[in-house]
N, C-alpha and C positions, 0 to 999 in steps of 0.2 A: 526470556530475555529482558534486559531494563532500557528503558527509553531510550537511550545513543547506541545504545547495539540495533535496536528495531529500525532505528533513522538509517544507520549507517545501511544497514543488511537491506532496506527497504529499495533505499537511493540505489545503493553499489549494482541490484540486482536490477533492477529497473535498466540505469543505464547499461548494463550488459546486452539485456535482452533488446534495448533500442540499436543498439550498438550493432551486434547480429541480423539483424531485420533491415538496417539501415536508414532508421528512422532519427533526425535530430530532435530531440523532445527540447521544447521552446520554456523557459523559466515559470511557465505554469502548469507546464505539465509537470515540471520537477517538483515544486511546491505542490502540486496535489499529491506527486508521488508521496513525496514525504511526510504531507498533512496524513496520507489514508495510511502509511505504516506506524502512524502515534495513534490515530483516533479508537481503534478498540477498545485502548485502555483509557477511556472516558469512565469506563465503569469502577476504578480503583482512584480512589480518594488522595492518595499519594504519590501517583504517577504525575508526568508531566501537564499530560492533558485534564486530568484531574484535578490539579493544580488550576488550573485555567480555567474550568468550567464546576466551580465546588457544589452547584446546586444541581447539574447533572449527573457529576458523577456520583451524589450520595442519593441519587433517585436510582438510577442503575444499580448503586452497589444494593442498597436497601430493597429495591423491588424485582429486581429483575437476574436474579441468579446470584448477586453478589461478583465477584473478581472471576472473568473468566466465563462469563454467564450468556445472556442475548446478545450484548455484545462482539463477542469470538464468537459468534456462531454463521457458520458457512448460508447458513439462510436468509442472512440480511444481506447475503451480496444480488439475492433476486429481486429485489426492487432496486438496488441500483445499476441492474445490468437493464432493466426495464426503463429507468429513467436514462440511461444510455443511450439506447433504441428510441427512445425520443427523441433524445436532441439529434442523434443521426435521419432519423425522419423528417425532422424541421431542417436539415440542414441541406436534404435533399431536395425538397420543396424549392427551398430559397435558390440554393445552385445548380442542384445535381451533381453526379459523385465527377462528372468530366472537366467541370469547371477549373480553369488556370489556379493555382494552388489549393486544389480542393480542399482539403479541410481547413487550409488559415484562413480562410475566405470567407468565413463565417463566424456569427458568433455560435451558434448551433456545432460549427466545426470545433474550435476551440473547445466550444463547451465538452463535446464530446471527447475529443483525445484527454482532455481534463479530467472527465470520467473513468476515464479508462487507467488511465496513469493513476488514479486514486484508488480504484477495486487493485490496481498490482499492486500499489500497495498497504492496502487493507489485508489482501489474502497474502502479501510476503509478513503478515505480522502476526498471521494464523500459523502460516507457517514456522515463523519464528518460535513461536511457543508449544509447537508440537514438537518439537527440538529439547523441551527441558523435561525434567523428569515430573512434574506437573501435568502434563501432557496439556490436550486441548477436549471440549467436549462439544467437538464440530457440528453435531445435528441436537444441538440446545435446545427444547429441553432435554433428550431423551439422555442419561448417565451416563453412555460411551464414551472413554477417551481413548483421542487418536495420542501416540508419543512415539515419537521414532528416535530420541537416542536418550540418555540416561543419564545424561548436563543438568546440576541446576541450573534454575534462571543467573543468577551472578557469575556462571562460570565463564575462569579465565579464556579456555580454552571457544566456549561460544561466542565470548567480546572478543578474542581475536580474528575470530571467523567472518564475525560481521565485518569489522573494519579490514579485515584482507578482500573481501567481496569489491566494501566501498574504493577502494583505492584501483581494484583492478577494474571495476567501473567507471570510474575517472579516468585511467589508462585508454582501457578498448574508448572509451568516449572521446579522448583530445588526439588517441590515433587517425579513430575512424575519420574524426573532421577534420582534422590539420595534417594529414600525409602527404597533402598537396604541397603543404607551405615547404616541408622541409629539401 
């Protein structure tokens, strides 16, 4: 997938799956949504994020697998489900999980849905790429690639997919909160 397909596909599915669960995700959890659907590709020099961080991204592409390397790889979401479980631990300290708006009620709280909204969409942008004929090589280092359909990255048919996600995430999102309104 190329960086607005990932954004699109990252967001759309995010707010689905809040949308379902019935959770409002607050403008940092979207922003982190969206941050963790670009940031794998920190490791590709021409990407978005790449663009934005050039001294990272030609350390990753140069050291670290190159395009698709430690970065896609399913292993780096365990130190951030670890750093997760921290902030949820500080967050219970400070309130406990009963407290009157439990997790906005903290920064530990925020931090944490913030975490969380960032690993969906970290792993919706593994997922994205396990979508193109590229595939993904999820347990990095080891060669295995996962690929579950036979799209290139530029295909028409995948940037429509994204952006039909994104929009029906917007949908199930201004139903789920304004049903009331109408």
């Amino acid at each position: 997938m190329m960086g607005n397909a990932h954004l699109a596909f990252g967001t759309g599915s995010f707010l689905i799956v809040t949308s379902l669960v019935g959770h409002t995700p607050g403008i940092i959890e979207l922003a982190a949504a969206a941050l963790g659907s670009l940031i794998p590709d920190a490791d590709h020099p021409r990407s978005k994020v790449g663009r934005w961080l050039p001294g990272i991204s030609h350390f990753f592409y140069s050291f670290c697998g190159g395009h698709r390397g430690f970065t896609h790889s399913a292993l780096l979401v365990i130190p951030m489900l670890f750093f997760a479980g921290w902030l949820m631990q500080g967050h219970n300290e400070q309130l406990g999980w009963m407290a009157d708006n439990a997790l906005q009620g903290s920064i530990y709280g925020v931090g944490y849905l913030a975490m969380l909204a960032f690993i969906f969409g970290f792993l919706s942008h593994l997922i994205g790429d396990a979508m193109t004929t590229e595939g993904l090589r999820i347990l990095w280092p080891l060669k295995t690639r996962l690929q579950i359909t036979t799209l290139r990255a530029d295909s028409k048919l995948l940037n429509m997919f994204a952006w039909l996600l994104c929009f029906s995430g917007l949908g199930m999102h201004l139903y789920h909160n304004y049903q009331s309104l109408v």
